[in-house]
C-alpha positions in Angstrom: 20.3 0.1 -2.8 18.3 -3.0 -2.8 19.6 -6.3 -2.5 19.8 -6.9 -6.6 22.0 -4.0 -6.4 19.0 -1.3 -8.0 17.7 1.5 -6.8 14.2 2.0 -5.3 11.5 0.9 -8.1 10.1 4.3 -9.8 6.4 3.5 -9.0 7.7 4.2 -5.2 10.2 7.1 -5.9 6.8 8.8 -7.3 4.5 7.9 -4.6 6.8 8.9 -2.0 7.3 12.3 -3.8 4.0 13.2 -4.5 2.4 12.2 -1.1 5.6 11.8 1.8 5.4 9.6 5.1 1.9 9.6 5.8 -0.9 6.7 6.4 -2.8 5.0 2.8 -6.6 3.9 3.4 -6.5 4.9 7.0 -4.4 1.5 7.8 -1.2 1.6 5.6 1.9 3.2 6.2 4.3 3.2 3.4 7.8 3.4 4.5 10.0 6.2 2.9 13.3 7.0 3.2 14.0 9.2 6.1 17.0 11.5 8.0 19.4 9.6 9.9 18.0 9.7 13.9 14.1 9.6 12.7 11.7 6.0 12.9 10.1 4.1 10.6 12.2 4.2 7.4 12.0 2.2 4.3 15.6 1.7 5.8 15.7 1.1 9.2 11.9 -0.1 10.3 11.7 -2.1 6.4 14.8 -4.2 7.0 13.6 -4.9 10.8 10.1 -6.1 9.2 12.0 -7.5 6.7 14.6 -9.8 8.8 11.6 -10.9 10.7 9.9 -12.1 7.1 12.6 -14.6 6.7 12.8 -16.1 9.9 9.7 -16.6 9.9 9.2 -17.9 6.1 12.4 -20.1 7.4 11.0 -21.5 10.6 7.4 -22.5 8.0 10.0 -24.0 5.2 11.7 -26.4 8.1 8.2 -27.0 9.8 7.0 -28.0 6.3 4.8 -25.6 6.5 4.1 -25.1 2.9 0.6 -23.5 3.0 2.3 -20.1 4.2 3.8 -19.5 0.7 0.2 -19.6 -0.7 -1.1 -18.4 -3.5 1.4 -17.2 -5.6 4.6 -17.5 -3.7 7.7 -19.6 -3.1 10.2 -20.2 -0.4 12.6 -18.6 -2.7 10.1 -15.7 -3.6 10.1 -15.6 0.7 13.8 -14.9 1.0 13.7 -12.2 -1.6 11.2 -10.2 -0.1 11.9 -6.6 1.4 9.0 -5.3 3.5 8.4 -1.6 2.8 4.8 -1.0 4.2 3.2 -2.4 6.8 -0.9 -2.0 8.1 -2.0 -1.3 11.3 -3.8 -5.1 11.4 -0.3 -7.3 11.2 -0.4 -7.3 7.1 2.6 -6.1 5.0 3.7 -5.3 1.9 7.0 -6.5 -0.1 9.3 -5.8 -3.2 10.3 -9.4 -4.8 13.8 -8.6 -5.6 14.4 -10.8 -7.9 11.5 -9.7 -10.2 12.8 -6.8 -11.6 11.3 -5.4 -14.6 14.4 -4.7 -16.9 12.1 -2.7 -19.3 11.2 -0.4 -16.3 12.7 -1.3 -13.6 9.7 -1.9 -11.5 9.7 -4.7 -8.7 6.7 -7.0 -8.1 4.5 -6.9 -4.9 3.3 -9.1 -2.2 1.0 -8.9 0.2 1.4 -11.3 3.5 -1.1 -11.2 6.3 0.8 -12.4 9.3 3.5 -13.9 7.3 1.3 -16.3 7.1 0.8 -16.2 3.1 2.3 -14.8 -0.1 -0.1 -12.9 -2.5 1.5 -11.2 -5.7 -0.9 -8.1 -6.1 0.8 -5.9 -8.5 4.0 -5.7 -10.9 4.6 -1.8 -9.6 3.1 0.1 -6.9 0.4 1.8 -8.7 -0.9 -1.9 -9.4 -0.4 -3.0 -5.7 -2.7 0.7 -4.6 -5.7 -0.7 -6.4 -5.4 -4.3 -4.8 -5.5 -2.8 -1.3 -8.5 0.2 -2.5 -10.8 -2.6 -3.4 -10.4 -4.3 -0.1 -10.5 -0.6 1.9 -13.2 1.0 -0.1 -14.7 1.6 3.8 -12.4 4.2 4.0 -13.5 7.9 3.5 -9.6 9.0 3.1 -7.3 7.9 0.8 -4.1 9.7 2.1 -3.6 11.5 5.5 -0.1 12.6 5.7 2.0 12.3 9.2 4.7 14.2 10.9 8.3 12.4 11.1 9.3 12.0 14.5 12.7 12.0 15.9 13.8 8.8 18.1 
């Protein structure tokens, strides 16, 4: 369960069943959930990512440093955020948890480079896919899929 006490959003229960763990645009990996003893799990690895978002977001909120919630975001919008993907240049993606949809459940996206920023791209994660394609349309593979690793 997420922190509102929901389930996983269903635009992510259907990407993660129709594709698995594997790498988007040749830079993304999308966390899924994954067997006790293996890395980077929506579980595990998001809620590490995710515990480093809000410190971060803190230490900015008591350095009144109010540029890093920009665009679209809020300090509160900060500490609802759960990372679930992460790129390969320091960006990341997060669920607002205190956006659900009621009509379908979906959660909205954010995109932060660096946790430096807060961009909403997308109210599901079909929405958030076509954000990050225009800005990796350099990339000849959509999807590559990747072996699990135990630790």
């Amino acid at each position: 369960l997420l922190p509102d006490g929901a389930g996983f959003p269903p635009s992510y229960v259907s990407f993660v069943r129709s594709f698995g763990w594997g790498r988007l645009f040749g830079l993304w990996l999308i966390y899924t959930p994954v067997p006790s003893g293996f890395g980077d799990g929506v579980v595990g690895r998001g809620r590490h990512l995710t515990d480093r978002l809000r410190e971060d977001f803190d230490e900015g909120r008591t350095e009144g440093y109010d540029w890093k919630v920009e665009p679209h975001g809020s300090w509160e919008i900060a500490q609802r955020l759960v990372v679930f993907a992460m790129s390969e240049n320091g960006d990341y993606l997060a669920w607002d948890t205190g956006a659900r949809d009621g009509d379908d459940d979906e959660l909205t996206i954010y995109h932060t480079t660096r946790f430096d920023s807060l961009t909403n791209i997308g109210r599901d994660l079909h929405e958030a896919i076509e954000w990050l394609r225009a800005r990796h349309s350099d990339s000849s593979v959509d999807f590559t899929p990747l072996t699990l690793t135990a630790l």
